[in-house]
BAVEX-473507 format. One record per residue (C-alpha): residue number from 1; residue in one letter; y, x, z. Coordinates in Angstrom, 1 decimal. Layout:
<nodes>
   pos   code        Y        X        Z
   NUM      A        Y        X        Z
...
</nodes>
This chain:
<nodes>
   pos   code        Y        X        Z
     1      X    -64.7     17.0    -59.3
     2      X    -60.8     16.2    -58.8
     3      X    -60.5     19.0    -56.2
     4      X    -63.5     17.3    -53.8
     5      X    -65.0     19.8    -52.0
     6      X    -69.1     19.3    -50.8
     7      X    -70.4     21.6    -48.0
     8      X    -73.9     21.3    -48.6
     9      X    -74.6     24.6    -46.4
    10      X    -73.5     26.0    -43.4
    11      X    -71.3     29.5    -44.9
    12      X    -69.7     32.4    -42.5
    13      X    -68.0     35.3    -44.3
    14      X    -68.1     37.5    -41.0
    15      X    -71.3     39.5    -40.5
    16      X    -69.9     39.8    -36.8
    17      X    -70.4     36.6    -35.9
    18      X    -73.7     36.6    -36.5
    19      X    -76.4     36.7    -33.2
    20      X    -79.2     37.7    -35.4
    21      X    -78.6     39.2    -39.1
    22      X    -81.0     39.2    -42.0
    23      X    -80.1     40.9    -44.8
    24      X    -81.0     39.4    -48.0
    25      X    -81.5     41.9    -51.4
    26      X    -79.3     42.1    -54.0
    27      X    -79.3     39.0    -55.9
    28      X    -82.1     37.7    -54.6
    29      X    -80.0     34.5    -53.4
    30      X    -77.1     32.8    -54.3
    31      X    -74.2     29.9    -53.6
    32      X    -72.8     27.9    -55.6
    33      X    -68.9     27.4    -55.6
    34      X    -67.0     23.9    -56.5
    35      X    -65.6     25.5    -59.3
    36      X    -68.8     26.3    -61.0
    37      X    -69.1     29.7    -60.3
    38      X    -71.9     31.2    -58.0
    39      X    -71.8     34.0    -55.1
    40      X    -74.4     36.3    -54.1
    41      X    -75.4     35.9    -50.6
    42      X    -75.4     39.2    -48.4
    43      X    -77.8     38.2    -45.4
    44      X    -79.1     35.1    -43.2
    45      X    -79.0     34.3    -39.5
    46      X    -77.4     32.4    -36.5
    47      X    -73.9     31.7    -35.6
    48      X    -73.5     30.6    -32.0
    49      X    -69.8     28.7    -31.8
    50      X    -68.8     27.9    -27.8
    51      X    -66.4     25.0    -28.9
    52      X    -63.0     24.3    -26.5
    53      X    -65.2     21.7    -24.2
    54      X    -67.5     24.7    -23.2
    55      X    -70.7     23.2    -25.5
    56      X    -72.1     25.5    -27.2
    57      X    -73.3     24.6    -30.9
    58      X    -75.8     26.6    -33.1
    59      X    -75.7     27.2    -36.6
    60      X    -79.3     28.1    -38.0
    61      X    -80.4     30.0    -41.1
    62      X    -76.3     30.4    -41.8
    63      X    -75.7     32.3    -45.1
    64      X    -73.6     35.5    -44.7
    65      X    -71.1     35.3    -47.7
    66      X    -68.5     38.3    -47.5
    67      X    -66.6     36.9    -50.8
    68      X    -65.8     33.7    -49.5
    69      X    -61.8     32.9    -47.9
    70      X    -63.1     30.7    -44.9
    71      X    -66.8     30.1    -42.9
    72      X    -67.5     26.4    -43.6
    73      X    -70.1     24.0    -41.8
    74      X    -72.0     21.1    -43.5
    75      X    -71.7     17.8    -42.0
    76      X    -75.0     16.7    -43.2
    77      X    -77.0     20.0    -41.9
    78      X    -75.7     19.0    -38.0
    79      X    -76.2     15.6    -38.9
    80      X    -80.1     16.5    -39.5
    81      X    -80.1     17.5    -35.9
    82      X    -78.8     15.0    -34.3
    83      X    -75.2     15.8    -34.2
    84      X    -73.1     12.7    -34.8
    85      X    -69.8     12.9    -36.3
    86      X    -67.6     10.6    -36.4
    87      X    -63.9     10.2    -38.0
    88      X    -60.9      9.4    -36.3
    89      X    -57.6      9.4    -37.8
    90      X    -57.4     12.4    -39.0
    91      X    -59.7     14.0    -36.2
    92      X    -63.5     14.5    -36.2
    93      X    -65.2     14.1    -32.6
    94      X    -68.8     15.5    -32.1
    95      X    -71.5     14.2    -30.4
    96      X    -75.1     14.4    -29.4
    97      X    -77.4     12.3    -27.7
    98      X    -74.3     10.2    -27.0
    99      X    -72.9     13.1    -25.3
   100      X    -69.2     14.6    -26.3
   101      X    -70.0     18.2    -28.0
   102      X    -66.5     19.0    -29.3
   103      X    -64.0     17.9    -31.9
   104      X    -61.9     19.2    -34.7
   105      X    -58.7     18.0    -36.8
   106      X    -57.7     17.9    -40.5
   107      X    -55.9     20.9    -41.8
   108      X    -54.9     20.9    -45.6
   109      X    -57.7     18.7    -46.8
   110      X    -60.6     20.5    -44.6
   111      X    -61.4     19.9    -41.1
   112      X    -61.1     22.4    -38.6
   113      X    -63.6     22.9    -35.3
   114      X    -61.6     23.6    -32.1
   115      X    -63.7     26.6    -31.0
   116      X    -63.0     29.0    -28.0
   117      X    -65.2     31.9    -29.4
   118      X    -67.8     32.8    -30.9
   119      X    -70.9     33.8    -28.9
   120      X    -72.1     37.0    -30.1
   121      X    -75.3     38.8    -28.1
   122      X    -74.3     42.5    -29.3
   123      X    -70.6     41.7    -27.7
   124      X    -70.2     42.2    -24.2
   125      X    -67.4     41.6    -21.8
   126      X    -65.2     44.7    -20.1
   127      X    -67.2     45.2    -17.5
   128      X    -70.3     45.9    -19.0
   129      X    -69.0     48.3    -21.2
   130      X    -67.3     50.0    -18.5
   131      X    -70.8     50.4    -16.2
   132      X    -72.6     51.2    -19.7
   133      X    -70.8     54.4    -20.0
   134      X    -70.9     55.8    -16.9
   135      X    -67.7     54.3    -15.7
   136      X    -65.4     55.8    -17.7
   137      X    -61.6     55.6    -18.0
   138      X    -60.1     52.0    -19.4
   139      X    -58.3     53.6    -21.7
   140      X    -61.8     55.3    -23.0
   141      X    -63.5     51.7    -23.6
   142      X    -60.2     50.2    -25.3
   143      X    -59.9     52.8    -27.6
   144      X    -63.7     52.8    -28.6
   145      X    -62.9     49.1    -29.3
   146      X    -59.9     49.9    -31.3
   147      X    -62.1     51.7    -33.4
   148      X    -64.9     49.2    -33.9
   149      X    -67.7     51.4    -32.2
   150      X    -68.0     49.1    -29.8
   151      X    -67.9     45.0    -29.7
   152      X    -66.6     43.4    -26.8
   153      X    -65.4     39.5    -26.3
   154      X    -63.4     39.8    -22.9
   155      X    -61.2     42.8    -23.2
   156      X    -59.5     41.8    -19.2
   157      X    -59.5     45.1    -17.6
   158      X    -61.0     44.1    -13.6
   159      X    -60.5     46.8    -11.0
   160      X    -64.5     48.1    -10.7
   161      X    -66.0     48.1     -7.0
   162      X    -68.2     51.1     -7.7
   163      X    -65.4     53.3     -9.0
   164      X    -63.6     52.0     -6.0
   165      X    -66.0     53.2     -3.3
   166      X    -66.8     56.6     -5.5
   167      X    -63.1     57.7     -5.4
   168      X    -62.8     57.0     -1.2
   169      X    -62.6     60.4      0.8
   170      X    -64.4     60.2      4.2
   171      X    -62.8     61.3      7.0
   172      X    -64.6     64.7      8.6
   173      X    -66.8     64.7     11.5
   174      X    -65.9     66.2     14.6
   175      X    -68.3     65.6     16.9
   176      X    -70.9     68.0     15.5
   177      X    -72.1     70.7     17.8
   178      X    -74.2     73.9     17.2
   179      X    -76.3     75.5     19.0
   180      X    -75.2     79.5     19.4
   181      X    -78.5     80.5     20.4
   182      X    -80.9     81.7     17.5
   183      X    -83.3     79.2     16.7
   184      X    -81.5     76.8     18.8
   185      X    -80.8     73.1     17.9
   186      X    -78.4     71.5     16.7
   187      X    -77.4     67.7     17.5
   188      X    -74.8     65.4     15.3
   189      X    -74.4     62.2     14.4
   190      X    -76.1     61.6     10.4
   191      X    -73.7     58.7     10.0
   192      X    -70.3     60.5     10.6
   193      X    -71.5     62.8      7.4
</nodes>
């Protein structure tokens, strides 16, 4: 083997990542290691990357493997749909259908995507969080982050229109008159309220 390495699979070590999780039984399937060895997969799913160029690229049927150091992807699984690689002094560039997808460079032997996240559908930005419980304090949804009860990819606090107009004091009306007569009526203005 003289320290080759061959990606035959697509391999993530992060079960957050994942869009959609599987969980696969105990044993029931396996991976098997350069060195020999073989390690039991934990689930299946789908990794959405959003790469630096703002393409998104999907990895299907990804095995979730928590024992393994980094999440690898085959060159011969994107190549099966349609994703062309090609190498470039020490860079790899990405396309499909003749159209740029994204690119990587060599790092110690392996090649590394240049991704801007990872697109996770239970994640949501600030905002959304912030709405989702009732408009709560900032501090509230960063410290519900800080302890992993909640997933969130854009952590920029924005200032919240709602909580804006909730918190404005209106000015009281003075142009409401009563009637002193019993039964009498009474005229204001519903707007000024």
């Amino acid at each position: 083997m003289g320290g080759k390495l061959w990606v035959t699979r697509h391999i993530c070590a992060n079960k957050s990542m994942f869009t959609s999780h599987t969980t696969v039984r105990d044993g029931e399937e396996q991976v098997y290691l350069s060195d020999s060895r073989t390690t039991l997969v934990q689930g299946k799913g789908k990794v959405l990357l959003k790469l630096i160029y703002g393409k998104p690229l999907a990895l299907n049927d990804m095995p979730h493997v928590s024992s393994i150091r980094v999440n690898l992807v085959s060159i011969a699984l994107l190549e099966k749909v349609r994703v062309k690689i090609s190498f470039e002094s020490d860079k790899i560039v990405m396309t499909k259908n003749n159209v740029f997808v994204g690119k990587g460079y060599c790092d110690q032997g392996l090649f590394v995507l240049n991704v801007s996240e990872v697109i996770n559908k239970n994640a949501y930005s600030y905002d959304v969080w912030h709405s989702r419980l009732g408009h709560v304090n900032p501090t509230y949804v960063m410290k519900l982050q800080r302890l992993s009860l909640i997933n969130m990819h854009d952590k920029q606090i924005k200032k919240c229109e709602i909580c804006v107009e909730s918190k404005l004091t209106k000015k009281s009306c003075s142009s409401v008159q009563c009637e002193t007569k019993l039964l009498g009526l009474i005229h204001f203005d519903l707007a000024n309220l």
